[in-house]
N, C-alpha and C positions, 0 to 999 in steps of 0.2 A: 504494500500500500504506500503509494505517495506521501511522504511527509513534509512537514514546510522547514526543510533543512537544505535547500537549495542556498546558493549563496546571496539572491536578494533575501531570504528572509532572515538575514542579519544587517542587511545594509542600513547604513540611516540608523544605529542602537544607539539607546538614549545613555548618556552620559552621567545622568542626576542620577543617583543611587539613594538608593531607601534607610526608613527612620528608627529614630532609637527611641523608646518611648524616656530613657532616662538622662535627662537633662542636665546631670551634673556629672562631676570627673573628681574623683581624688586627687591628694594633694601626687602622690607619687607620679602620675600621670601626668598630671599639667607640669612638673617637675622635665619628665622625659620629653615633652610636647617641645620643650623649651629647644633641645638637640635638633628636633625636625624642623623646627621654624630655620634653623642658622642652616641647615642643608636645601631647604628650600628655598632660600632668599640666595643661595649660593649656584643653584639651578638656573633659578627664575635671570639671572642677572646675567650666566651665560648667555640663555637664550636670547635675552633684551639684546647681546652685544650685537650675537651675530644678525638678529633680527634689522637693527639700524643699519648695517652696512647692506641690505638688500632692499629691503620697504620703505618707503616713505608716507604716512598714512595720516589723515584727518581725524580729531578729537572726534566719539561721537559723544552730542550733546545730551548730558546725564539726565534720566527721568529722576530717578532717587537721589540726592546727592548727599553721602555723609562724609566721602573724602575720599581722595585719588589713592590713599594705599591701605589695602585691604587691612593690611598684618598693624594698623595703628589701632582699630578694634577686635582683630582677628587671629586667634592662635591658630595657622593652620597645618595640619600634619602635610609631611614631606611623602605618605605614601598614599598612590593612586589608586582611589577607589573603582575606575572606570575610563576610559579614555573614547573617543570619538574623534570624527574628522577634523575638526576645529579645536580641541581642547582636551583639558582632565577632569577629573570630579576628586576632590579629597576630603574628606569630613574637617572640621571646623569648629571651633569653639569661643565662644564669645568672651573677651576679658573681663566684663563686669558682671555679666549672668550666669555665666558659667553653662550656657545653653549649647546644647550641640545640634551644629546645622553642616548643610552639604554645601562644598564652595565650588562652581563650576566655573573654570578659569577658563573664557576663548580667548583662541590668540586671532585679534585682529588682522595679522597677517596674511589671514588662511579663507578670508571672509570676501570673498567677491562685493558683496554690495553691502556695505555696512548700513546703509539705511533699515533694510531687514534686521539685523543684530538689534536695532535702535527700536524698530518696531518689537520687536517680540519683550524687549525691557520693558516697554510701553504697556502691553496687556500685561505683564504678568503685574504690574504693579495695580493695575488696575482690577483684577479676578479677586474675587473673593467667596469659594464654593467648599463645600466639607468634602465634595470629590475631585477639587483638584488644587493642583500643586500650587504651594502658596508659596511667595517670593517675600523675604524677609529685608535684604539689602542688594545694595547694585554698587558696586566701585568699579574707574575706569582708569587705569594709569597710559603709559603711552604705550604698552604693548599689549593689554589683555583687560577683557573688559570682565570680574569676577561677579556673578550672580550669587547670592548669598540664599538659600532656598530651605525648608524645614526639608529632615532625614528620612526618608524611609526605609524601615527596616524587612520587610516582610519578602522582597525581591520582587522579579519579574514575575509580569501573568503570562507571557512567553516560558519561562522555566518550568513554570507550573505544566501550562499542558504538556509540554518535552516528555517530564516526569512523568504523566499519570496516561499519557497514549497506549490503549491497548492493542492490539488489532479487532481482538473479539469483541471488547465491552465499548470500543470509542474513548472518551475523556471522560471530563466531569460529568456528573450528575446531573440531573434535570433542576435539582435545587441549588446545587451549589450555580450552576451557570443561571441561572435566572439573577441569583443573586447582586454577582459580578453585574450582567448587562444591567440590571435596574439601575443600580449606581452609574453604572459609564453613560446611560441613556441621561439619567438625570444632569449630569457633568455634561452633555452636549445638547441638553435643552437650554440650563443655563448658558453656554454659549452663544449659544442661536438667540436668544430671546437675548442677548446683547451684542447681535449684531458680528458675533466672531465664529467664523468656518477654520475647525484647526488642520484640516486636509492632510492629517498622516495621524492618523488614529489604525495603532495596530497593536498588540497583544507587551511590541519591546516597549507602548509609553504607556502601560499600564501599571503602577506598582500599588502592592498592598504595605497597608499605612504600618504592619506589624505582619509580627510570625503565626497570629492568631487568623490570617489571613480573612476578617470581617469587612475589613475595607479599605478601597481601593484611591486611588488617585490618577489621574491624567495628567502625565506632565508632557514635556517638550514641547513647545509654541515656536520651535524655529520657524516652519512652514506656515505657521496661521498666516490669517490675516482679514480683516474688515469687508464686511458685504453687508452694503444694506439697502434695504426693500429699493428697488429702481435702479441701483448699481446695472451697468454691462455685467456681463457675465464675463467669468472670470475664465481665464485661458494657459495659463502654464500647466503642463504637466508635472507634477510632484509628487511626492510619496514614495510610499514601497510598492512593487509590482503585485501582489499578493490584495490588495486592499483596494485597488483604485478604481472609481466607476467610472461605468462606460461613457459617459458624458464627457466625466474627464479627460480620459485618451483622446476626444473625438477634438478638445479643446473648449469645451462650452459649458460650463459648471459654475452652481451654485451651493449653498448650505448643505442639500442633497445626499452630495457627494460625501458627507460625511455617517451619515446615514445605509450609504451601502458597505462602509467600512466595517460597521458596528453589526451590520447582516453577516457580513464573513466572518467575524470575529465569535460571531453565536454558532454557527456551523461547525467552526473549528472547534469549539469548547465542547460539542457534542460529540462529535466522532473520530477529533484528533488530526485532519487533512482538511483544509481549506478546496472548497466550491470551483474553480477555478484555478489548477494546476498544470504545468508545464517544466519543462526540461528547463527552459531560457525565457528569461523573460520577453519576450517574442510570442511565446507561445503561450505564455501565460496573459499576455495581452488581447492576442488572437479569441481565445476560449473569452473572457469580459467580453469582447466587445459580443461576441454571441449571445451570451445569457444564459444558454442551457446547464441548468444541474441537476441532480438530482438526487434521489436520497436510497442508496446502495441496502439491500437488505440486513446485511454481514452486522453492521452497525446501527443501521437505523430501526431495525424491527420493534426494540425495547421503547423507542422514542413517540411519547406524546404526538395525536395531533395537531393538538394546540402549539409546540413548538415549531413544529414540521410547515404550519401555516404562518407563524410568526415572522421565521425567516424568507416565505415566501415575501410576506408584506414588506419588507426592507431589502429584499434583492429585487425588487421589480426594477425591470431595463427602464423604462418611462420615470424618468426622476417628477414628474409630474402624480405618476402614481404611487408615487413609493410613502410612504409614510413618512411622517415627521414624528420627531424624539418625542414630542407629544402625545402623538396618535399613539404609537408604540410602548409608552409608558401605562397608555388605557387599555392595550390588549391583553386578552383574559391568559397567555402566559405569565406577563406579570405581574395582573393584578392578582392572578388568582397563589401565587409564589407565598404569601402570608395564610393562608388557608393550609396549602400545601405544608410550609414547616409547621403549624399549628398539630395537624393531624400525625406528624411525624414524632413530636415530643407527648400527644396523646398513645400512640402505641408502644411508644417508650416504656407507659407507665403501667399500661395494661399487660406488656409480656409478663412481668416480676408475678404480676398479682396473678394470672394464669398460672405460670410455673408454679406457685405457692399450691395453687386448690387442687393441681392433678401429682 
């Protein structure tokens, strides 16, 4: 069976790394912290060197402004949580709160259009949802502009399926994945209802807020960007090949498009293979722009109608027809998901007390 272990579905991995729920550091620690700051000011300053003798780049103009060098409020460790095409990620610790946060250091250098970099500072500073990534500080010295972001601990919703893909059984659960989408559906209503389409919604910028894996977060805003009612329609092609609608390939997208991501994204959680699969992304383009899928016996037999209709409502070719994070939040998969776990921790309670009486 096809898995999404091709080499686009790592392209584009998000860099922000997950949280800690404990918020403070012993004294030993911040002691040791002190070693890494002096290795990492000792990095960072190589690269600055050789950085100026090649680029020459424009300030971008700070949304948050608390001051051009991170390390004036910031203990940051010298070891890489994470790395991406533009940047690192290393956890972080605040000198006066003692709070630990994730620092995502971009190098300027590596950013075609800083305006983007400039915009995505922009929303993030402006979001404020319990499903998605919240941005705590923004510093911008002359070579790397550091995003200062709360931690999550729990890791990818990408690792998650990796982990738990069966051939026989598929993925997760019908309750555990309902779960996940309600959240990620609510995190792209709120979106949309303020006017931002994040156009690379895919399973690597999903993280659970903890190890209890209850709840989730949407991070990376590189690709977002603003659309609002009257706006042209929007035309770059972006994203991961795995995720993208047909609109979009075709060049003519709206909010939509974020909406058939979230349809692949349920599919996968279900049977562990993404809807649309190919060798190359070529061909995994080819199959989107068709539409056809469908639902293989091997894995889907055990699978709800209700689900099986749900993804239809979000995979529809006609971005016209497809549902909005709305509609989709009032279909009886998800409303009916609180019923479901209710009757779940009912038979919980009833096994014991059977077992007792026989």
């Amino acid at each position: 069976m096809c898995r999404i272990t091709t080499p686009s579905s790592r392209r584009n991995r998000c860099i922000i790394h997950p949280a800690d729920g404990n918020n403070s550091v012993n004294d030993d620690l911040y002691q040791v912290s002190d070693i890494n700051i002096k290795d990492f000011k000792q990095c960072a300053l190589h690269e600055q060197q050789q950085q100026q003798q090649q680029h020459q780049q424009q300030p971008i103009p700070q949304t948050i402004t608390v001051g051009s060098n991170v390390l004036d409020n910031y203990i940051v460790f010298a070891k890489i949580l994470g790395e991406g095409n533009y940047g690192s990620v290393r956890e972080c610790i605040h000198h006066t709160t003692r709070q630990t946060f994730a620092c995502k250091s971009i190098e300027k250098s590596k950013i075609a259009r800083l305006d983007h970099l400039q915009n995505e500072v922009q929303l993030l500073s402006e979001m404020s949802h319990s499903c998605v990534m919240r941005m705590v500080d923004c510093y911008e010295d002359e070579d790397y502009v550091h995003i200062i972001t709360e931690k999550y601990d729990g890791g990818e919703l990408f690792d998650k399926i990796i982990e738990c893909t069966d051939d026989d059984n598929g993925c997760l659960s019908e309750e555990k994945s309902a779960g996940i989408v309600k959240s990620l559906l609510e995190a792209v209503a709120y979106l949309h209802e303020n006017d931002i389409v994040h156009r690379d919604i895919k399973p690597e910028n999903i993280l659970f807020e903890s190890e209890d894996e209850r709840n989730i977060r949407l991070i990376d805003f590189g690709l977002s960007r603003r659309h609002e009612k009257g706006d042209r329609y929007m035309s770059n092609p972006v994203g991961t090949a795995y995720y993208m609608s047909p609109e979009l390939l075709k060049g003519k997208y709206g909010k939509s498009t974020d909406i058939w991501s979230v349809g692949t994204i349920v599919y996968i959680l279900l049977c562990g293979y993404p809807p649309f699969n190919g060798d190359t992304d070529s061909d995994i383009f080819e199959n989107i722009k068709r539409g056809h899928f469908d639902f293989p016996v091997q894995q889907w037999s055990d699978k709800s109608d209700e689900a099986k209709d749900f993804i239809k409502c979000l995979l529809r070719r006609d971005p016209r027809k497809r549902y909005t994070a709305a509609l989709a939040l009032d279909h009886p998969w998800i409303k009916n998901l609180g019923k479901r776990q209710a009757e779940k921790v009912q038979r919980r309670k009833v096994l014991p007390a059977m077992r007792c009486l026989s």
